[in-house]
N, C-alpha and C positions, 0 to 999 in steps of 0.2 A: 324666888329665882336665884338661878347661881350666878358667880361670876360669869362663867361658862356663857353660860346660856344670855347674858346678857351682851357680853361680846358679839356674841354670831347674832345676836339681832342686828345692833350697831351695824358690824360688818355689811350684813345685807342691805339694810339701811344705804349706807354709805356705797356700797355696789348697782343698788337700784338708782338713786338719782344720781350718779353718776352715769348710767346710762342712758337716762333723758334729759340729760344736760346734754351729751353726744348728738343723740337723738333730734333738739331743740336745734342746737346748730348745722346741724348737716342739710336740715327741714329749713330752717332760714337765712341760714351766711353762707354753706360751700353753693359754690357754683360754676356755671359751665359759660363759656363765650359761645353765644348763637347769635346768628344772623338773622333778618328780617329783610323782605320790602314793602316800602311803603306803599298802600292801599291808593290808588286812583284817585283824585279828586278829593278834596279837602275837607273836612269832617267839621257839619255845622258847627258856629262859635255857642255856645250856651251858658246864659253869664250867672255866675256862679255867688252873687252878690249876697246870699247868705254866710258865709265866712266873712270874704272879704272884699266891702264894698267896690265894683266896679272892677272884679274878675273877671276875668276869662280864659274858659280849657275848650282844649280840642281835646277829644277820646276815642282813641285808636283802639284796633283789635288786629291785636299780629300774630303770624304762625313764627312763631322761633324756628330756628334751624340749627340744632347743635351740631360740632363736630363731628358725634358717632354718628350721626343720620336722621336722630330721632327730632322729631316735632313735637312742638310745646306752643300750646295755645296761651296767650295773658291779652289782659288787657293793659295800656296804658294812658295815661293824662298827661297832657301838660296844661299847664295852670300859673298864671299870671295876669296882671294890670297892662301889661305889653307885650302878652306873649305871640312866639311868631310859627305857625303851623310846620312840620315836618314835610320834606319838597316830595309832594306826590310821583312814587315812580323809585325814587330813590333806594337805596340800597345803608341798613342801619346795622351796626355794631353792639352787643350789650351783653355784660354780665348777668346769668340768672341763676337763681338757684328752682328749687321746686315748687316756691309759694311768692315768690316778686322778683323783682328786677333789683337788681343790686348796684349797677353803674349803667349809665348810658340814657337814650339810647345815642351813639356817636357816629355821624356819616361817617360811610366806607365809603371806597370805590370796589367798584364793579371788577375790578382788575385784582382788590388785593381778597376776594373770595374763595376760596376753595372751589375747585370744577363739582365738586360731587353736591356739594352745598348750596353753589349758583342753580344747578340742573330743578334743584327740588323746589325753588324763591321763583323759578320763572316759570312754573309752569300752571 
């Protein structure tokens, strides 16, 4: 092989994983602030005492509501030795990207929602 030719492998090389390196973060760190509310009634305790003796998570299932309109199903948990369930009915705040929850989830109020956002959470 030539120099040449060994270059423009490199090159691509270094062109290719840099594209799923892009790829990998856009897929797990960029994200969007969506809204949720909370599902009725409090979501049985189930102790989770194989990790960590005398756990306990609640395990939601929420429709995201991002700013452009669109809906985004996740699941999420909380999980602790004290933990205190999410207030049925409520209205929640969170960063997501495409594959998790990034921040949150943090009460909103009802008031600091988007009209176009609220319409789609309450129906």
């Amino acid at each position: 092989m030539t120099k040449k030719s060994i270059l423009v492998v490199i090159l691509v090389l270094i062109v290719i994983s840099g594209y799923k390196g892009y790829e990998y973060y856009t897929t797990i760190y960029k994200g969007d602030v969506a809204y949720a509310k909370v599902p009725d009634g409090v979501p049985m305790v189930e102790d989770t005492g194989q990790v960590i003796s005398g756990s306990k998570s609640y395990k939601y299932d929420f429709d995201f509501v991002k700013k452009d309109g669109t809906i985004q199903k996740m699941d999420y948990e909380l999980s602790s030795k004290n933990v205190t369930p999410l207030q049925p009915g409520s209205y929640v705040k969170v960063f997501i990207s495409q594959t998790r929850i990034i921040s949150g989830p943090n009460d909103v109020s009802k008031s600091d929602i988007p009209k176009n956002i609220l319409e789609k959470l309450d129906k």
